[in-house]
Legacy VTK file of the C-alpha trace (Angstrom):
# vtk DataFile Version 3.0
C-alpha trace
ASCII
DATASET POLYDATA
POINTS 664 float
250.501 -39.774 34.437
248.799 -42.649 32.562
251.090 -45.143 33.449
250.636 -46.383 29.727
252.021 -43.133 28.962
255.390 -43.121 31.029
257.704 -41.960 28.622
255.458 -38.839 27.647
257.771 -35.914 28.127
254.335 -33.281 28.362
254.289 -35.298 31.993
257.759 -34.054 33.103
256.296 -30.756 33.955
256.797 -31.115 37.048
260.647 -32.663 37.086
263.683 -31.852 38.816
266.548 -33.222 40.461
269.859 -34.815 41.421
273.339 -33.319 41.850
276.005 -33.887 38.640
279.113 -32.453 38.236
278.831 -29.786 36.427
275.504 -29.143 39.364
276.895 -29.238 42.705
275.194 -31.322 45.009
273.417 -29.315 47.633
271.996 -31.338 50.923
269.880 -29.520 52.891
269.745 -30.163 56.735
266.447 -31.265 57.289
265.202 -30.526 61.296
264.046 -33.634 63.053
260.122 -33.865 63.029
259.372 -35.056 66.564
256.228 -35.878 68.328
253.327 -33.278 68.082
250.699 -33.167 70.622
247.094 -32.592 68.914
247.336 -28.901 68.715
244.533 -27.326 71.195
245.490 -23.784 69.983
242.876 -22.087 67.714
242.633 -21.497 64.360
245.197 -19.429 63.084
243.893 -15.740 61.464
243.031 -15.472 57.707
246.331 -14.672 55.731
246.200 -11.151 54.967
246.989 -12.104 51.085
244.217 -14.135 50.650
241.576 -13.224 53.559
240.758 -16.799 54.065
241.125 -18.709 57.504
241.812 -22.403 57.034
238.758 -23.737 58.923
236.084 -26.443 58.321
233.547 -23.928 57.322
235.545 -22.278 55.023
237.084 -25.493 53.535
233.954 -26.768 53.371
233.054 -24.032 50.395
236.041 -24.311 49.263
235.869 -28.181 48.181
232.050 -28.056 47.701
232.968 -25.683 44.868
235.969 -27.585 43.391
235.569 -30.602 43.156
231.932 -31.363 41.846
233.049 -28.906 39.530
236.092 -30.952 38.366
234.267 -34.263 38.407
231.566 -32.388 35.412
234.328 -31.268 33.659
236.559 -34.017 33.525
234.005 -36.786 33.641
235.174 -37.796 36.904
232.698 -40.201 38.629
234.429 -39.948 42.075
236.912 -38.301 44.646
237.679 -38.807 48.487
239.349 -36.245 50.663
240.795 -35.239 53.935
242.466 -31.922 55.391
244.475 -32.074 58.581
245.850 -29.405 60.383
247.940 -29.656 63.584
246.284 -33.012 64.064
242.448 -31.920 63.807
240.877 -33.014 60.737
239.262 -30.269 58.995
237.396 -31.950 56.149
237.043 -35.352 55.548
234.652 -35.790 52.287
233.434 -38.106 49.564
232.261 -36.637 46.562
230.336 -38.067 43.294
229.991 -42.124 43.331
232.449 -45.494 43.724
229.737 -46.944 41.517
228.104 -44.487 38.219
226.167 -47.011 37.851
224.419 -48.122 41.117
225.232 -44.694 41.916
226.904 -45.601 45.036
228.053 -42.112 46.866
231.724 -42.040 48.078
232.253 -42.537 51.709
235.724 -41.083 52.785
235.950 -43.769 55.933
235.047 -47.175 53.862
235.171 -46.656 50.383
238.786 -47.981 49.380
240.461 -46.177 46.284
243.219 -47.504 44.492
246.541 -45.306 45.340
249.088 -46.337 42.767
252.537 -44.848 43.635
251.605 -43.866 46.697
252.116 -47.033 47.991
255.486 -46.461 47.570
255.974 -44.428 50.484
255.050 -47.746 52.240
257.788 -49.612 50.738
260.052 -46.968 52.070
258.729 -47.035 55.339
259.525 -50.302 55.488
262.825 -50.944 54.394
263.344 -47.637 56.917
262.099 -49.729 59.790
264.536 -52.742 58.571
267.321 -50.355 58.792
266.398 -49.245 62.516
266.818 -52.878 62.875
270.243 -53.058 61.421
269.276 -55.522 58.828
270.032 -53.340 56.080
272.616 -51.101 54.756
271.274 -48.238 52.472
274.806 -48.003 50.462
275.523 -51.552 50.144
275.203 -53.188 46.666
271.656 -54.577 46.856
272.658 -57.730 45.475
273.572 -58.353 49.129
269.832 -58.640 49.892
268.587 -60.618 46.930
268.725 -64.196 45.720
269.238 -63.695 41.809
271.491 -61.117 40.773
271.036 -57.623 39.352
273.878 -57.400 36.170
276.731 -55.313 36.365
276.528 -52.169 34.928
279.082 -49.068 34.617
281.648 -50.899 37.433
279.278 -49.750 40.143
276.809 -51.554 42.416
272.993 -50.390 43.024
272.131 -49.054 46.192
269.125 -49.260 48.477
269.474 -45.352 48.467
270.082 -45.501 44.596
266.541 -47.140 44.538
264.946 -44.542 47.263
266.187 -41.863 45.116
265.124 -43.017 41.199
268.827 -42.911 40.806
269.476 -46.698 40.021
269.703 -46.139 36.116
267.156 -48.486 35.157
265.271 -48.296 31.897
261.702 -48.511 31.921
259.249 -51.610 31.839
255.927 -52.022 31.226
255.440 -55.646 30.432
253.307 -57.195 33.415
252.873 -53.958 35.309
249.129 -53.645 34.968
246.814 -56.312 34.475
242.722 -56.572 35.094
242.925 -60.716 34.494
243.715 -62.693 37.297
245.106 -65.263 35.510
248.644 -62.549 34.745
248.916 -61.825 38.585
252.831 -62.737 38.816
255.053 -63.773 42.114
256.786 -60.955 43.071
260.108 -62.803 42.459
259.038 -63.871 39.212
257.911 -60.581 37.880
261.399 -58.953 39.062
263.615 -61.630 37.324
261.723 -61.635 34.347
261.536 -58.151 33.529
264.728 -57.360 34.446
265.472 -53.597 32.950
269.086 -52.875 31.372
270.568 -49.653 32.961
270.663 -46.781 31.099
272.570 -44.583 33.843
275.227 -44.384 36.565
273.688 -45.677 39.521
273.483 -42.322 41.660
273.901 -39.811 38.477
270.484 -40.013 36.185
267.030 -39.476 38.164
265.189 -42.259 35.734
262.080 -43.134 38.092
261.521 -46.374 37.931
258.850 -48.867 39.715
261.100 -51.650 39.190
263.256 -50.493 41.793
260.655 -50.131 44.176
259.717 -53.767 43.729
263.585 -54.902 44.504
262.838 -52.927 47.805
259.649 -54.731 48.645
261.469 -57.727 47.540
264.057 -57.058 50.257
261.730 -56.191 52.495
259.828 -59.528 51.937
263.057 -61.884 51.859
264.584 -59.746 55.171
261.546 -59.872 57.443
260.365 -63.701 56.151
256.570 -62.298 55.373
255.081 -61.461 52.415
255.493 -57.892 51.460
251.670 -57.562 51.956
251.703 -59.197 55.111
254.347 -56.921 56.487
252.814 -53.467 55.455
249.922 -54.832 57.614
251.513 -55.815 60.495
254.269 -53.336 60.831
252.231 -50.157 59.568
248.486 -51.066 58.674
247.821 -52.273 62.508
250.088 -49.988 64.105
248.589 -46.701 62.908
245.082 -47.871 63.254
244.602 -48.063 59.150
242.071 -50.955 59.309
240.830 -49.998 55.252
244.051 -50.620 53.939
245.542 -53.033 52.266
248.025 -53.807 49.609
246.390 -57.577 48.303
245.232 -57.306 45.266
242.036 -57.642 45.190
241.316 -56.885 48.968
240.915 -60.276 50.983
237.433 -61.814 51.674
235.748 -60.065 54.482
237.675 -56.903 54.454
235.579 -54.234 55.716
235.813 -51.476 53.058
234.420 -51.482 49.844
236.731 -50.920 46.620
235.448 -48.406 44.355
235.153 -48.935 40.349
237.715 -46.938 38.159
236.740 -45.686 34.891
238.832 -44.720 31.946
237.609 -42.537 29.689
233.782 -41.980 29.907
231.597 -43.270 33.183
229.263 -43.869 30.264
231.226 -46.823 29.675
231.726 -49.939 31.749
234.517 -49.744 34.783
238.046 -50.823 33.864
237.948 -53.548 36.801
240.223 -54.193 39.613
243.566 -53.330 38.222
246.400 -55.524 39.532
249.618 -53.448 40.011
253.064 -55.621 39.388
255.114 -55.475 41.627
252.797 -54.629 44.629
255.695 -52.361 46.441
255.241 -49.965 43.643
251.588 -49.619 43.138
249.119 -52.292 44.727
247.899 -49.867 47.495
243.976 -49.806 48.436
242.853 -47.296 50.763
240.911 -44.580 52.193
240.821 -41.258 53.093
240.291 -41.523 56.781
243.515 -44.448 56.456
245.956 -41.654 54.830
244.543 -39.201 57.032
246.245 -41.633 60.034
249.510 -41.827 58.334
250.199 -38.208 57.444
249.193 -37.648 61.111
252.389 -40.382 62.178
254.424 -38.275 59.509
253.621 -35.278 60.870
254.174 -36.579 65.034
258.071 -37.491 64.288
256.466 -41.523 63.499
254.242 -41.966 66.235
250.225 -42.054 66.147
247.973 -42.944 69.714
251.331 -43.832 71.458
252.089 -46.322 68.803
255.172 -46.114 67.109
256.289 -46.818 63.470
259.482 -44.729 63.004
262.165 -43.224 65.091
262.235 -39.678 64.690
265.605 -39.839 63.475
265.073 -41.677 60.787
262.355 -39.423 59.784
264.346 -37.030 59.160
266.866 -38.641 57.670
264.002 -39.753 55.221
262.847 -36.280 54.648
266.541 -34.733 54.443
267.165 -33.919 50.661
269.518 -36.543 48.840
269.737 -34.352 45.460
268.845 -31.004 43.940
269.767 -30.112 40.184
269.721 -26.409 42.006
268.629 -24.790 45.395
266.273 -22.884 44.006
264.266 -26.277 42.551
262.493 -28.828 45.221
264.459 -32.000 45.999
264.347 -35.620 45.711
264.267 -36.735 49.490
264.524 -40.879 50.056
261.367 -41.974 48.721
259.689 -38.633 49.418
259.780 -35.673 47.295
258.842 -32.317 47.669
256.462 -29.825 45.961
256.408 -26.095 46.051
254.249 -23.746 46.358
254.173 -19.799 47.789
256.225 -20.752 50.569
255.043 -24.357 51.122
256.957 -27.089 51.437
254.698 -29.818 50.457
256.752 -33.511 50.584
254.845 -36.741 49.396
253.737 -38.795 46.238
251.069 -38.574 43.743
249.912 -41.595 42.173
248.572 -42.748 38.583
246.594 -45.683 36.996
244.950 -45.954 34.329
241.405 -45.129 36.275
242.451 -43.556 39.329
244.706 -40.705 40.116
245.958 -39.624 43.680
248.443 -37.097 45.545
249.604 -37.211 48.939
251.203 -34.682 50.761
251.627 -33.582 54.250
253.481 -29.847 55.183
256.088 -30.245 58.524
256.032 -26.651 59.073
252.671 -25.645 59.202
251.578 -29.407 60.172
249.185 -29.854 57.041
247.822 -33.240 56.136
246.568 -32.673 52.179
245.213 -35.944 50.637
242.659 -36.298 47.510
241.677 -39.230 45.469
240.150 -39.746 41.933
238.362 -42.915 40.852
238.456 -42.049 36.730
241.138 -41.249 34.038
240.087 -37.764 33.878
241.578 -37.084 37.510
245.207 -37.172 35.916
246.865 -33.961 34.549
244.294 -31.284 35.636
242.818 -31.871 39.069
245.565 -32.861 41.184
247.804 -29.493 40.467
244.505 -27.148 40.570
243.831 -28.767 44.305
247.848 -28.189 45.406
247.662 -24.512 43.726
244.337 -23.517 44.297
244.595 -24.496 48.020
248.354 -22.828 48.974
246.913 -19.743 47.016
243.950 -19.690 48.939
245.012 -20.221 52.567
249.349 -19.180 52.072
249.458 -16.502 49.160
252.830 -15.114 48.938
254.234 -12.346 47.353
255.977 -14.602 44.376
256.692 -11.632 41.793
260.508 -12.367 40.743
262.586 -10.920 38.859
264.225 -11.538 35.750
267.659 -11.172 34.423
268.861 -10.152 30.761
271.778 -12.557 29.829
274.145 -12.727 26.862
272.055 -14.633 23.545
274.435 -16.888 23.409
273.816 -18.145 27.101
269.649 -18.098 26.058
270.490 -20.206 23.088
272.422 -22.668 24.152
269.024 -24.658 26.094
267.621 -24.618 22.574
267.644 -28.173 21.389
265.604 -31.517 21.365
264.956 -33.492 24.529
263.476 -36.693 25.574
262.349 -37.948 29.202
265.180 -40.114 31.220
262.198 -42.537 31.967
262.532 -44.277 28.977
263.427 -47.692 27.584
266.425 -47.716 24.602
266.872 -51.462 24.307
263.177 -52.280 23.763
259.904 -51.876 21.801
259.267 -49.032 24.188
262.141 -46.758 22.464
260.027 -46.510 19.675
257.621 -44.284 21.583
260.319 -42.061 22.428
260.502 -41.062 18.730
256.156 -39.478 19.462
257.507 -37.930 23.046
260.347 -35.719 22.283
260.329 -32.106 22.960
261.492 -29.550 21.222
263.005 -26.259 23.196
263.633 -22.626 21.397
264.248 -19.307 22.558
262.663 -16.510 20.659
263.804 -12.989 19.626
262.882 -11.718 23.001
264.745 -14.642 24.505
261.820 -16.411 25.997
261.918 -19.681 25.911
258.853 -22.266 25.598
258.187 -25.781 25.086
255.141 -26.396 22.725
253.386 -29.453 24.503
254.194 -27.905 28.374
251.121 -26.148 28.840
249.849 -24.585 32.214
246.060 -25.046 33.440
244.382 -22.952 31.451
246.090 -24.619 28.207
248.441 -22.025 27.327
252.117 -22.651 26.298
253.954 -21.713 29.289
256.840 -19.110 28.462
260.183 -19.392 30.829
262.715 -16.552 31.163
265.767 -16.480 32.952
265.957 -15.336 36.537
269.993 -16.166 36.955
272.625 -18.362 34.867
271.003 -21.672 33.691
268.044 -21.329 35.371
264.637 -20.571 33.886
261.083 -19.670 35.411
258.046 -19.855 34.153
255.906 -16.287 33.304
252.954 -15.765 35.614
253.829 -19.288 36.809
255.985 -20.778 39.975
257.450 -23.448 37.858
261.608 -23.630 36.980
263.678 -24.858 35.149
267.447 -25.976 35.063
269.620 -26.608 32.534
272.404 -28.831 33.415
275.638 -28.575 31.740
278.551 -30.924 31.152
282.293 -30.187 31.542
282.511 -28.816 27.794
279.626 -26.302 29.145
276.938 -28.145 26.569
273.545 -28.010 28.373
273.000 -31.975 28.322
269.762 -32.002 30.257
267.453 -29.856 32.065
265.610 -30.422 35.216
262.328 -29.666 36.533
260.335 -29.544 39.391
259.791 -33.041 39.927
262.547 -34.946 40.933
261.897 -38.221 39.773
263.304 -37.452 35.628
265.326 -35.223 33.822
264.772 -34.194 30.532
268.064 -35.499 28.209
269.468 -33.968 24.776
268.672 -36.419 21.765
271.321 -37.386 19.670
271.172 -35.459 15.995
270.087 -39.404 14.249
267.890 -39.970 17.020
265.573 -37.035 16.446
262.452 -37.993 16.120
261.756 -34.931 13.415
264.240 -36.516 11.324
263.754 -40.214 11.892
259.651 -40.063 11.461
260.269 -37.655 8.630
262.917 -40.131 6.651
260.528 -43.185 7.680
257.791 -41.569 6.481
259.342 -40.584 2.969
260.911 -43.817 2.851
256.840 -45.525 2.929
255.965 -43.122 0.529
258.447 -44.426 -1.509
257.331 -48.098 -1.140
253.876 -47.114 -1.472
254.285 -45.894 -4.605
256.181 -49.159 -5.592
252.601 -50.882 -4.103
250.731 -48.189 -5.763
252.356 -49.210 -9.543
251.753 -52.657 -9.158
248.053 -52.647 -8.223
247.502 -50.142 -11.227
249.264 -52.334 -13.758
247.864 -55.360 -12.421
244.173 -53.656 -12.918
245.569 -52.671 -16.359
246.324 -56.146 -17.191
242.911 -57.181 -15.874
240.398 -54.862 -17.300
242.598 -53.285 -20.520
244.100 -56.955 -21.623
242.714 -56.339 -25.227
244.467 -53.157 -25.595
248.203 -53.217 -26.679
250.990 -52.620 -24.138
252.251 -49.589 -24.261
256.282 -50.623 -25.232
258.968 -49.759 -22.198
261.304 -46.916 -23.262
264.745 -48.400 -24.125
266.898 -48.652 -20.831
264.208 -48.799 -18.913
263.215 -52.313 -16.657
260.775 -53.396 -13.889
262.007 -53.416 -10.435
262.524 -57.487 -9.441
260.485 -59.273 -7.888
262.014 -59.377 -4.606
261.994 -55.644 -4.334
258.498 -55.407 -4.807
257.987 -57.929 -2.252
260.092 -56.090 0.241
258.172 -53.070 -0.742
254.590 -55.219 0.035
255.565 -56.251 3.369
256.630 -53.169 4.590
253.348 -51.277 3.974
251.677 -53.925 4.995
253.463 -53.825 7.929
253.924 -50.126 9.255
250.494 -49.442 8.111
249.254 -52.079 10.107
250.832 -50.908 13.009
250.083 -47.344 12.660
246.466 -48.595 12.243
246.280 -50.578 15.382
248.033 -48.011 17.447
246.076 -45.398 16.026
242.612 -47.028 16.149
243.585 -48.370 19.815
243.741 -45.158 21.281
243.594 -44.415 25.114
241.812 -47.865 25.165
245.312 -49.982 24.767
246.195 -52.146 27.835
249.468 -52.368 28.662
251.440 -55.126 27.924
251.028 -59.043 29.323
251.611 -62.481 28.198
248.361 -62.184 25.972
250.561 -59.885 23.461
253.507 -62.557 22.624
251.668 -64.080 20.129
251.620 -60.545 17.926
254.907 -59.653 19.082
255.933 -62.983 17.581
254.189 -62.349 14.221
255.675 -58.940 14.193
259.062 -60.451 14.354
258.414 -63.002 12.020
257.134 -60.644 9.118
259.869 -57.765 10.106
262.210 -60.593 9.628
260.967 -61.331 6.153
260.734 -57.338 5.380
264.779 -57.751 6.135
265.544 -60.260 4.310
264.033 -59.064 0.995
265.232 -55.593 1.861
268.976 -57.271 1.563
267.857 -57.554 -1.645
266.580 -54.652 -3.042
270.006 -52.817 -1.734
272.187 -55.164 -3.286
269.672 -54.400 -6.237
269.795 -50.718 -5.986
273.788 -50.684 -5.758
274.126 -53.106 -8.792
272.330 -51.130 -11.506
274.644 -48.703 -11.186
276.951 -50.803 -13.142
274.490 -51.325 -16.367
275.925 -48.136 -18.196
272.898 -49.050 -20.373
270.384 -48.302 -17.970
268.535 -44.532 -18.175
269.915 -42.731 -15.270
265.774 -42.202 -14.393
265.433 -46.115 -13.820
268.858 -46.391 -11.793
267.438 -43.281 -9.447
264.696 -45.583 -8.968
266.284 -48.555 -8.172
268.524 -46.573 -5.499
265.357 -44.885 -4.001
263.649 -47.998 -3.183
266.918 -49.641 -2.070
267.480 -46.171 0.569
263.633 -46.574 1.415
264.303 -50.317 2.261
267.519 -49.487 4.194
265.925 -46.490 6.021
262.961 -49.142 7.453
265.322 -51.930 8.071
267.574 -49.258 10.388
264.347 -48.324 12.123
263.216 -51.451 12.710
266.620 -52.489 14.345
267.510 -49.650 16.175
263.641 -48.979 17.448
262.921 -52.658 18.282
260.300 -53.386 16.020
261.895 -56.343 15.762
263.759 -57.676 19.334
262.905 -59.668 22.259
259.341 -61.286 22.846
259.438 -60.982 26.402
260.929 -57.561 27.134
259.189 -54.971 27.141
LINES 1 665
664 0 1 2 3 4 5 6 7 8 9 10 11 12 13 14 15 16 17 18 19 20 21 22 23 24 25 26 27 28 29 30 31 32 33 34 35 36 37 38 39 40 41 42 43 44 45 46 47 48 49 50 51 52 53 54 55 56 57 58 59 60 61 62 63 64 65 66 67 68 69 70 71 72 73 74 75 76 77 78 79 80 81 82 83 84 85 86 87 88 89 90 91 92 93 94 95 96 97 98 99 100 101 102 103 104 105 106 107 108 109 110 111 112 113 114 115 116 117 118 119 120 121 122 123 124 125 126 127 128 129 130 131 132 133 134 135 136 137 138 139 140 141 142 143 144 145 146 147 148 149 150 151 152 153 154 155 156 157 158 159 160 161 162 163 164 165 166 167 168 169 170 171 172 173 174 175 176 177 178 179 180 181 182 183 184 185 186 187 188 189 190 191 192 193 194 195 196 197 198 199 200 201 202 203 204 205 206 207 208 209 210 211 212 213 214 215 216 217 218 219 220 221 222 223 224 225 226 227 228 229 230 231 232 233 234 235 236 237 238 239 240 241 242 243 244 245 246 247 248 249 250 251 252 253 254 255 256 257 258 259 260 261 262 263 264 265 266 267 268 269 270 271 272 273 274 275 276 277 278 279 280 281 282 283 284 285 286 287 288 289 290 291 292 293 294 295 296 297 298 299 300 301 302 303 304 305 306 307 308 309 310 311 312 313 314 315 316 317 318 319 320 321 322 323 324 325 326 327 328 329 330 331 332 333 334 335 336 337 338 339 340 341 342 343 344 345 346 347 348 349 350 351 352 353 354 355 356 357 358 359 360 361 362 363 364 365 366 367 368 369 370 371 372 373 374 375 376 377 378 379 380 381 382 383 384 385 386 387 388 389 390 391 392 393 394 395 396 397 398 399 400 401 402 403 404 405 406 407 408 409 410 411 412 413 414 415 416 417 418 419 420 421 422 423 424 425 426 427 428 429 430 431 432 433 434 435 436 437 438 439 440 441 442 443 444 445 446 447 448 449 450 451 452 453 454 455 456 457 458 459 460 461 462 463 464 465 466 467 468 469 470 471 472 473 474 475 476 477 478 479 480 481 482 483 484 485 486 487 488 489 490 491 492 493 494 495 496 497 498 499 500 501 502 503 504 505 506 507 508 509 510 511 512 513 514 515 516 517 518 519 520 521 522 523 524 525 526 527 528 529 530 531 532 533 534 535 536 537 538 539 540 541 542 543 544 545 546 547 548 549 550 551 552 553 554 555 556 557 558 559 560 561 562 563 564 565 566 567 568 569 570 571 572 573 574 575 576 577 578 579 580 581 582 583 584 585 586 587 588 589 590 591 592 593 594 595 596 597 598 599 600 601 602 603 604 605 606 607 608 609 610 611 612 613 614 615 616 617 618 619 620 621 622 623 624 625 626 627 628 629 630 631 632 633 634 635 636 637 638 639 640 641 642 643 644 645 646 647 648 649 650 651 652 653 654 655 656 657 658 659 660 661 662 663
């Protein structure tokens, strides 16, 4: 996911999650991975389903097909992997180039790729160790830990585990989160008190995944232990486990012996994005490579312990990869900073990880002791290649017979998922709500009572069609995918859940529609564009036809005032501007730093203006009703452009266009 993009619902394909009341919670016992030996034992024997033995040779062809294949199709300059199984590493590749230009081939053991969430795992690790230590408790209120104060929301306290789990109710933030200029690099501190979110959620309730909550955890992790968060990863992980092409400093230090590979948005035609500074570093800053990750899925997999060394108890292992909550059994779980994946009968638990250039997943299998780890260096490795790899590879080496079967259910039970939705990453009390209005989703059942989702497509593009396999819970056609819907205590489905576990997808309010809203805005600038439209034609009129007589105004009938056309002026001028930038911008927009204030000021100050004469052209539009003199045709008027002007101002308000400078 484009992390410009975070709100997009088309990402939450993969979403799932969390126990509410009207979904029991369901823990699952997770066994204790201990230590495992480097496995000596042979390759194990094709799988009958597939008649394909997961060996180097046959990995080999398998990879040497995909990938250079992928990196054509999605203009993909570059991609690193490694396969481990039972501790030998199968297939440890670079594909394509770190550089298009210089045409500089990927090397899997020194060429560093930027790993985005992944480095969040890290983080997790970390505050993990701190708890073996006793210097944390995962269900105290985290304000414990910190030295400025997270605000009190819903009369309960945030939790370390709130924050391992995406359950801490935070609303999302983009200001500061990615920059390519130095001169925005933040202090951790700094960036956290700042952009402070407001909570949208119950701590524990809402999965709303948020990298601000990773970055109080690194935070804690950096006040607990007295080192720099990127000092600690290093000492306590990097060092340990032998990762000597890892680091989380942003860029890598002077001297360090692995090269960083370009990223490229949208076109290697085009020049590289640059290094692209991740705020705060907990969440995102990782630099790696694929030799490095193939040394800590190998600790994962050994119960925490790599070449003797030791960076995790067993125990708390397990306790990291025991699920915390599941929307349903029958949908993979949110684990403490890990989540799981399924496929056949796979268990995959990880992280994936997005920039804007580079796109990366992570995953490691306990049971059949699978290390799975590939890296993209452009834009194009985002929605496409990372779920052909994961499916392509458990079909290939772990078919299973996944035919299931489907139930018929009253209509009324189909029906009742229909409705409009919108992601739970999301921000309400900022600029970014007004994205949510482009993002919702619309859910309907048809006569057969399939369900789809327009915009959730599967590989090959096509819609994906869901039908029931028991009460509330939906699976996708010729597809693995599910799908939950969670119900309150009234029996209203309220949200649904997916297969990732990080968001939910939650009902919009009727006046929060986005259908309705963009459809009212949009008559409402019709309106005032036809206000604009009048006055340019009669001021041409007066210019070029000032000889010819004035055609005399029909008795009853007057001019709207002044003010009213004014209002009308600013607010094309304004909404068409915006459209304009946002539409000419594209893909290309950064996300937001301390370079935007000065438009975000300007934007306030002419929004405030649009208000102001807006007042008004109401009081305008109510007022004529009283001049019984009036034609009823010039009084409709009147009203129209008043509704038009209140319509805007309400969007403005409620959507942000006008709020806060600095949040974002």
């Amino acid at each position: 996911m484009h992390l410009f993009r975070l709100a997009a619902f088309s990402a939450a394909i993969s979403l799932s999650t969390l126990a509410c009341a009207q979904a029991p919670q369901t823990t699952v016992p997770a066994t204790p991975p201990g230590p495992q030996p480097h496995s000596e034992e042979k390759t194990p024997p094709a799988n009958p389903l597939s008649g394909h033995t997961l060996d180097s040779a046959d990995l080999q062809a398998f990879f040497d097909g995909v990938l250079p294949l992928q990196l054509e199709r999605s203009d993909i300059a570059g991609a690193s992997v490694i396969v481990i199984k039972d501790g030998n590493v199968l297939l440890q590749k670079g594909y394509g180039y770190s550089d298009w230009k210089k045409k500089t081939p990927v090397d899997p053991v020194t060429t560093i790729f930027r790993l985005a969430s992944i480095s969040k795992l890290f983080t997790w690790v970390s505050i993990m160790q701190l708890q073996e230590q006793g210097k944390v408790d995962l269900d105290a209120d985290v304000n414990r830990y910190l030295d400025f104060r997270i605000k009190p929301a819903f009369g309960q306290p945030v939790t370390l585990r709130n924050l391992m789990t995406h359950t801490g109710g935070f609303e999302e933030t983009l200001r500061d989160l990615i920059v390519t200029n130095p001169k925005w690099r933040i202090p951790l501190r700094d960036y956290l008190v700042q952009n402070q979110p407001r909570r949208l959620f119950p701590p524990g309730k809402v999965p709303a995944y948020s990298n601000y909550g990773v970055g109080l955890a690194s935070y804690i992790v950096q006040r607990l232990s007295g080192e720099p968060f990127e000092q600690y990863v290093a000492e306590h992980i990097f060092v340990p486990l032998g990762m000597t092409h890892s680091t989380f400093y942003q860029p890598p230090p002077k001297g360090f012996p692995a090269a960083p590979s370009e990223g490229y948005r949208d076109s290697t035609d085009k020049a590289a994005v640059g290094f692209e500074i991740v705020n705060p570093p907990g969440a995102g800053a990782l630099s790696s490579t694929a030799a490095d990750m193939g040394r800590f899925g190998q600790a994962l997999l050994n119960g925490g312990e790599l070449d003797g060394t030791r960076i995790l108890k067993p125990e708390t292992l397990a306790q990291m990869w025991t699920p915390q909550f599941q929307a349903n059994p029958k949908l993979p779980p949110q684990c403490m900073g890990f989540y799981q994946t399924w496929r056949n009968n796979l268990r995959w638990i990880g992280h994936e990880g997005d920039l804007i250039a580079f796109h990366s997943l992570f995953f490691v299998e306990p049971k059949e002791k699978l290390v799975l780890f590939v890296s993209y260096n452009s834009a194009g490795g985002g929605g496409k290649p990372r779920p052909e790899i994961v499916n392509m590879f458990s079909d290939r080496y772990y078919s299973a017979e996944t035919k299931q079967a489907f139930v018929n259910l009253p209509r009324v039970d189909l029906t009742a998922i229909e409705g409009t939705y919108e992601t739970t990453r999301r921000a309400d009390s900022t600029r970014l709500a007004l994205t949510d209005l482009f993002d919702q989703r619309v859910a309907k059942v048809d006569k057969d009572g399939v369900l789809s989702v327009p915009d959730f497509k599967d590989l090959r593009g096509h819609t994906i069609k869901w039908r029931p396999i028991e009460q509330n819970l939906w699976q996708a056609v010729d597809w693995q995918e599910r799908l939950f819907a969670i119900r309150d205590d009234q029996g209203k489905v309220v949200r649904l859940a997916f297969d990732f576990p990080g968001v939910q997808a939650e009902r919009v309010k009727w006046y929060e529609n986005g259908k309705f809203v963009l459809t009212v805005a949009a008559a409402s600038l019709g309106v005032l564009g036809l206000v604009v439209l009048a006055t340019i034609l009669r001021t041409l009129r007066r210019v070029f036809l000032r000889r010819r007589p004035r055609p005399a105004q029909q008795p009853g009938t007057v001019w709207l005032p002044f003010v009213t056309k004014l209002a009308a002026w600013i607010w094309v001028a304004l909404l068409g501007g915006l459209l304009g930038f946002f539409a000419s911008a594209g893909d290309d927009l950064d996300l937001p730093t301390p370079a935007w204030d000065k438009w975000f000021h300007l934007v306030n100050f002419v929004t405030a203006i649009a208000l102001v004469f807006s007042v008004f052209a109401i009081i305008s539009g109510i007022r004529v009703w009283r001049r019984t003199e009036l034609r009823r045709t010039t009084r409709i008027k009147f009203s129209l452009v008043a509704l038009a002007c209140l319509i805007l101002s309400w969007v403005s308000i409620h959507w942000h266009i006008i709020g806060p400078v600095k949040r974002l």
